[in-house]
C-alpha positions as CSV (number, residue, x, y, z in Angstrom):
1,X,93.8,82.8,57.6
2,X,91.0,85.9,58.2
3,X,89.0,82.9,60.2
4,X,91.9,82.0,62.1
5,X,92.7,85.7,63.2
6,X,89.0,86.6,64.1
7,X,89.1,83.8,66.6
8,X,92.3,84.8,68.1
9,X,91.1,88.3,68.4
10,X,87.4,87.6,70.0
11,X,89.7,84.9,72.5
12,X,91.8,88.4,73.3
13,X,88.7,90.6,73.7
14,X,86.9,88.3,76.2
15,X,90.1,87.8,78.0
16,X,90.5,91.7,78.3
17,X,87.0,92.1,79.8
18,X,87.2,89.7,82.2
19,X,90.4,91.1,83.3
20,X,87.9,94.0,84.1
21,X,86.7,91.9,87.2
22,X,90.2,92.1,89.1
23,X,90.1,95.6,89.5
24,X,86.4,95.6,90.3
25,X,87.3,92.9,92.9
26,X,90.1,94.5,94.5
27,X,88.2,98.1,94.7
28,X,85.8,96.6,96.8
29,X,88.0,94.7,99.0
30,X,90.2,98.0,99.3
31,X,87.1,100.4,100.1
32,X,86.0,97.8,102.4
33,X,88.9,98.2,104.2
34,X,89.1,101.5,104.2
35,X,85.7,101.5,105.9
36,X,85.9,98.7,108.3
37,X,88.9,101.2,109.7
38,X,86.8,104.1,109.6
39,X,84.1,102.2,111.9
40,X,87.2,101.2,113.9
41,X,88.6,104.6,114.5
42,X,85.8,107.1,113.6
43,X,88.4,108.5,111.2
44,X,86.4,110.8,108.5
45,X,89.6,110.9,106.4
46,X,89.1,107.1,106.1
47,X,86.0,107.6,104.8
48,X,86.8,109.8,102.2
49,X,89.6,107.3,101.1
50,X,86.8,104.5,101.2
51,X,84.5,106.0,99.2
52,X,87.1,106.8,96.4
53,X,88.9,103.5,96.2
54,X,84.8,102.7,95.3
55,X,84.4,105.7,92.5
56,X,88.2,104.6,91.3
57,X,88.1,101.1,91.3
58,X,84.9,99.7,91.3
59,X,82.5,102.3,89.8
60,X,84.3,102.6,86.4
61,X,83.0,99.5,84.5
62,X,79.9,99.0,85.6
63,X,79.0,102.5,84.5
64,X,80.8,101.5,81.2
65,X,78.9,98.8,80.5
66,X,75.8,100.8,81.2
67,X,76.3,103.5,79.2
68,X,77.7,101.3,76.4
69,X,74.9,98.8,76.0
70,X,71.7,101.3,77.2
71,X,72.5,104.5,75.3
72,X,75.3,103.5,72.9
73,X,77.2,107.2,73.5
74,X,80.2,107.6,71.0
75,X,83.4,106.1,72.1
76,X,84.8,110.0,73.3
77,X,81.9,110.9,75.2
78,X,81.6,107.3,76.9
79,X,85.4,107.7,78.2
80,X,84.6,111.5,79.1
81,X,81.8,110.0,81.4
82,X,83.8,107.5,82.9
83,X,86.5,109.7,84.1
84,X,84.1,111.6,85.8
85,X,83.9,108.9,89.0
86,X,87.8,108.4,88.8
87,X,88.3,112.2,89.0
88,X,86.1,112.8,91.9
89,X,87.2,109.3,93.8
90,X,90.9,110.8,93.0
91,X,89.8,113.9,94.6
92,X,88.5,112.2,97.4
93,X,91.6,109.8,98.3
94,X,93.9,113.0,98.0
95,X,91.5,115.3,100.4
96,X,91.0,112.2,102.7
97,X,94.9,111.8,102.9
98,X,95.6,115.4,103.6
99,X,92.8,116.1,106.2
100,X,93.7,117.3,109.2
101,X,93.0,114.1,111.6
102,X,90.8,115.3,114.8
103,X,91.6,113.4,118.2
């Protein structure tokens, strides 16, 4: 029975990080659309929003996985770390979406 539920809970932890990837995939095609418009329109606020859809969405895991295997970093510090990219790609989409636009 202990067999059975190790399987069933390694099957769940490989499943949860390659759900990982969809967000990672859909950051990038988000930021590169947010950019393709800011080379379209010479918006800066699209630039802002670009580059954090890339600190929100895609920069998150990767830097996990970093930090996790390389310097093994307690479990509180690791998520403390992590936010840091989301906070400032947050801060980012917000500024880029209240800028004032210049024509």
């Amino acid at each position: 029975m202990l067999d059975i539920l190790q399987i069933d809970l390694d099957t769940l932890r490989t499943i949860r990080q390659a759900s990982e990837l969809i967000p990672m995939i859909l950051g990038l095609a988000i930021s590169y659309l947010a950019y393709a418009a800011y080379r379209q329109n010479q918006s800066r606020p699209m630039l802002y929003i670009a580059i954090g859809f890339m600190l929100v969405l895609f920069v998150q895991a990767p830097l996990g996985l970093v930090l996790i295997y390389l310097l093994e970093l307690p479990t509180p510090v690791l998520n403390i770390i992590v936010q840091i990219p989301e906070f400032i790609g947050l801060g980012l989409i917000l500024y880029g979406l209240w800028a004032p636009r210049r024509d």
